[in-house]
Every structure is written in C-alpha cells, then in structure tokens.
N, C-alpha and C positions, 0 to 999 in steps of 0.2 A: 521542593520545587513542584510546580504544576508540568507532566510530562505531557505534550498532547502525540500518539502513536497512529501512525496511517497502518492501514493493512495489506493492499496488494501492492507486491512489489519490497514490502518495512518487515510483515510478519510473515509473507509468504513469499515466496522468489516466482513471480510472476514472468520472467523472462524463460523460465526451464519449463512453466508450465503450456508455454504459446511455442514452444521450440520439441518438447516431448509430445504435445498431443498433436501440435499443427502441423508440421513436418511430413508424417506419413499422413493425415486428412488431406492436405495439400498438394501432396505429388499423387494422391491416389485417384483424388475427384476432378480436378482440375491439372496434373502436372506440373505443378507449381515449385519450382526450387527455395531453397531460403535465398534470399537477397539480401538483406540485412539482419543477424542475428543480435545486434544492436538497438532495432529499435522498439521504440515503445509497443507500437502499435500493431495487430497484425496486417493491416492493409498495409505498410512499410513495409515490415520483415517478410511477408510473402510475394508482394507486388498483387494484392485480391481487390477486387471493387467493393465497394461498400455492403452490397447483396450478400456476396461470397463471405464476406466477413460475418456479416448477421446469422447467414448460417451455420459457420465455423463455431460462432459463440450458444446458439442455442441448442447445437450437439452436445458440446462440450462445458459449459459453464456449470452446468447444476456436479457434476464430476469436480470438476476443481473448487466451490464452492463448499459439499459437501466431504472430499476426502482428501483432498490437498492438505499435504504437511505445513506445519510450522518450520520457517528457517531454524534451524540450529542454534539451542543458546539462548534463542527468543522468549519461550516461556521461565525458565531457570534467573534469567536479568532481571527479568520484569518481577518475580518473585522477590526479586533480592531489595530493587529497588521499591520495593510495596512497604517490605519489612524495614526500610532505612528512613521511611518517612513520607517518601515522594507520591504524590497524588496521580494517579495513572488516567487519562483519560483518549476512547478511543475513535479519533476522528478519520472516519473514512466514504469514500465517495463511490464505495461499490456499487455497480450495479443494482438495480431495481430496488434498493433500499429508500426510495423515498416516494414511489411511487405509494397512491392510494391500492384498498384491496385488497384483495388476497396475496397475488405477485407481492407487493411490496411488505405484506406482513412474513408472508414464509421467507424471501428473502432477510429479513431481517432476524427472526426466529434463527434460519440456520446461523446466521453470523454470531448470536449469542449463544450458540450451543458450541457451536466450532470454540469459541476460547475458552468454552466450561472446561469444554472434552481437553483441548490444550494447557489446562491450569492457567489460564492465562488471566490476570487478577485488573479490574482498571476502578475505579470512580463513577464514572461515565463516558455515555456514549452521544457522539455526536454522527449525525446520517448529514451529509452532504448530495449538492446534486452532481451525478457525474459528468453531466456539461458544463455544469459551471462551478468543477472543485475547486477552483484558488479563490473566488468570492467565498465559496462555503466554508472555506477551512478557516479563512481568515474570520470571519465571523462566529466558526467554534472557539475558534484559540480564545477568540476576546470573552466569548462567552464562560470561560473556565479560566479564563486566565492565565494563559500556556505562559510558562517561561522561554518551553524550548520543543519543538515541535522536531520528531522524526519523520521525513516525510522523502520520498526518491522520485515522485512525479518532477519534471523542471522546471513548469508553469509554475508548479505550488513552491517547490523551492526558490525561486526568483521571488515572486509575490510574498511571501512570506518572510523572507530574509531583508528586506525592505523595511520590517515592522521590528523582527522580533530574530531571536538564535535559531537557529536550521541547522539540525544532525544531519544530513546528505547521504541514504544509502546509497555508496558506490552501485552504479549501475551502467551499461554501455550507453544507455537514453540520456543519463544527466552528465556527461563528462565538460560539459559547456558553465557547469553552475559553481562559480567561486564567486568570495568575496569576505570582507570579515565578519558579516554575520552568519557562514556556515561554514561546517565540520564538515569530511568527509570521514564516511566509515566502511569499515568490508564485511564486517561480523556484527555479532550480540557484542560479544567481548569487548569489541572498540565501541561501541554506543556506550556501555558502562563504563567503562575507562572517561569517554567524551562526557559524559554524564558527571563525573566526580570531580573532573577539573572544572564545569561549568557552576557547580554547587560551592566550590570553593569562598 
C-alpha cells in the first residue's frame, strides 16, 4: 500500500506541545488560563488574538520544530511497515515549509533531518500550504497515490475521507470526524494493527 503520514499532531502530539510550552508563556505575558485544552488551535485553547498567537509561535516554534519528540511507536511501525512492503510517503502542511527563501528552505531542511535523527524511513515528501492543507493534501495523496492517509487535522480528515481511507489520530480537536472511510486510533500500535486490517 501507498501510506500517505501527516506530522504534527500524526508523528508528534502537538496538543502536549501548545499545552507544555503555552500554558506558563500564557499566564505569565498575558494571564491567560487554558480555556480549551481540546482545541486545535492556540487562539481557542488560550482564548489569545491572533498578534498573541504570532507571538506565542515565533518564541516557541523553532523549539518544537527542532527538539520535539516523536510520538511513541511512531518510528519503530513505520520501520516495520517499510520492511513489509509499504510505501511511506510524508504529507505535511507545517509551517513555513513552502514558503520561497531561506525560511522555507531551513524550515524544510529541519523537518528532514528531524525524521533522519527519528529513524523515520518514507518514499517521499509532500510540503503542503498550511492555509490551505485539505486542498494540499488531497492533491499529495493523488499525487503518490495514497491508499490511506494518517492525518488528525478535521478539515483534512472530513476532505479526505470523501475520496479515500483516513487513519484518525484520536485527538480532543477531531472527536466530530466519523464515517466509513475512517479509523480512529490512539497509538502507533493501533495505526499498524488499522494498517494490516486495511492491506488485507
């Protein structure tokens, strides 16, 4: 099978990272409580204006970009499933990865060294715009030919499940996103498991 893999949020738990870094930048600059540790976004989860958030992301983004773990599991499946046949390919709509320049060349540079340093094995890569990832993604998937795309944004999993299979990382932002073209999962473990029934 052609896997297509999102990364924040799929390979990284993007909710621990808006929640450990925002949390104390939030109550300390602004007094800002969490509000929602649910949502996608941190202008939701903090209740910040869009400024506050710009700022929140250019303290802290090259830290999570750069030393941010792998979920658990995540590199170890993707091994597994390299070695079983399956084509890995990695669609994601990070930040500043499509912009021209220097920004979007180091942005891109780190996100390839991030899954070297991870063991983390694909085919290829697909750079999406992050305004407008569910056109992007859809238009990677086509371009690689996804059979089944792991993705926990809910825009892209709606959009996407439309076309094609959608693994669903369980997350508090997508608990709205069912239907039969997608799985939900909680771990690596359940993606490979959803992955062997899907190959069957």
């Amino acid at each position: 099978m052609n896997i297509g893999i999102d990364v924040d949020g799929v390979l990284t738990d993007m909710t621990d990272y808006q929640l450990r870094l925002g949390a104390p930048y939030f109550k300390k600059k602004y007094g800002y409580e969490v509000l929602n540790p649910d949502a996608y976004d941190v202008r939701d989860m903090f209740g910040c204006t869009d400024e506050e958030r710009k700022k929140f992301g250019w303290r802290t983004i090259w830290t999570y970009i750069l030393r941010y773990p792998a979920r658990e599991g995540a590199s170890e499946v993707i091994r597994k499933l390299k070695s079983e046949g399956h084509r890995i390919y990695i669609i994601t709509g990070r930040v500043f990865v499509t912009q021209r320049g220097f920004i979007g060349w180091l942005s891109r540079s780190i996100l390839t060294n991030w899954l070297k340093r991870h063991k983390i094995p694909y085919d290829g890569i697909f750079y999406c715009d992050e305004h407008h990832s569910a056109r992007d993604k859809l238009a990677g998937c086509e371009k690689h030919r996804v059979d089944v795309m792991v993705e926990d944004k809910a825009e892209n999993v709606r959009a996407l499940s439309k076309v094609m299979r959608v693994i669903c990382f369980d997350c508090g932002y997508n608990q709205e996103c069912e239907g039969g073209n997608i799985v939900r999962v909680r771990d690596w473990g359940e993606v490979e498991r959803a992955i062997a029934g899907l190959a069957r």
